[in-house]
N, C-alpha and C positions, 0 to 999 in steps of 0.2 A: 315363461320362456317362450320365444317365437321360434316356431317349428317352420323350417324349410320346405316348402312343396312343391316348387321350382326354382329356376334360375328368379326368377321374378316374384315370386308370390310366397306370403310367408304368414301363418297362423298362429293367434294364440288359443288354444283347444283347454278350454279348464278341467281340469282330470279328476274333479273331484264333485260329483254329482251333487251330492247332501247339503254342499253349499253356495248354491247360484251363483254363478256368474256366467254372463254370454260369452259366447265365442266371438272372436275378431280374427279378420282379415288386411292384410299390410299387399297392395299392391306395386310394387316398384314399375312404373314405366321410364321411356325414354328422360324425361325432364321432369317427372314429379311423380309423388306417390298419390295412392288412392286408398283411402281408408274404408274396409267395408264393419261397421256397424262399432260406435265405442260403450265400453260397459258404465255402467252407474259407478265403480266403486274407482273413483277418481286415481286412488295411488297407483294401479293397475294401469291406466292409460298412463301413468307417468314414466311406470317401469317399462313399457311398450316403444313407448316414445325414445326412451336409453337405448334399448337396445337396437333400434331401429337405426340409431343416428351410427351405431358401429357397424352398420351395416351399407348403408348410404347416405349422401349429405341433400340428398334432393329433398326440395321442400315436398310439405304436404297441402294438396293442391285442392282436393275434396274429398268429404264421408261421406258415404251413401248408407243412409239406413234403409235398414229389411223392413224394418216397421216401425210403430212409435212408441211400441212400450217403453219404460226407463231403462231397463235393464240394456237398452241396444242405446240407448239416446241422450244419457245424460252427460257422456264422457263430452259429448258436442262442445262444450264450455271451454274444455282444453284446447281446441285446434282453431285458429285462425282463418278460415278458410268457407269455400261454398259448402252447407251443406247440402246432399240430395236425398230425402224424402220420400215415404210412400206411406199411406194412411190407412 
């Protein structure tokens, strides 16, 4: 579930420690959103992706990963778009 933290900006926070998964960020700006970091377990960026769309219709324009592990990096494959990087 994506947790609101402003008019703009909206988190998925995994509440459940013992079994990994990263946390994401949903940027909504003026004309596109900004993804900050997608997790490896693919159905989870699918169910992000759902709920985001009920939220706004603005495409997703770029990810920005925190780093390169998988757990931040592999969702990449689902979104169409730049990603932006840091190693």
């Amino acid at each position: 579930m994506l947790d609101r933290l402003s008019n703009s900006v909206y988190a998925h926070v995994y509440p459940d420690p013992a079994f990994p998964d990263s946390n994401r960020g949903y940027i909504i700006c003026d004309k596109y959103v900004v993804v900050v970091d997608a997790t490896y377990l693919l159905d989870n960026v699918r169910k992000d992706l759902e709920e985001l769309r009920k939220i706004t219709d603005r495409e997703v324009r770029y990810v920005i990963n925190t780093h390169y592990h998988s757990d931040h990096t592999y969702g990449n494959c689902l979104f169409g778009c730049e990603i932006i990087g840091t190693y």
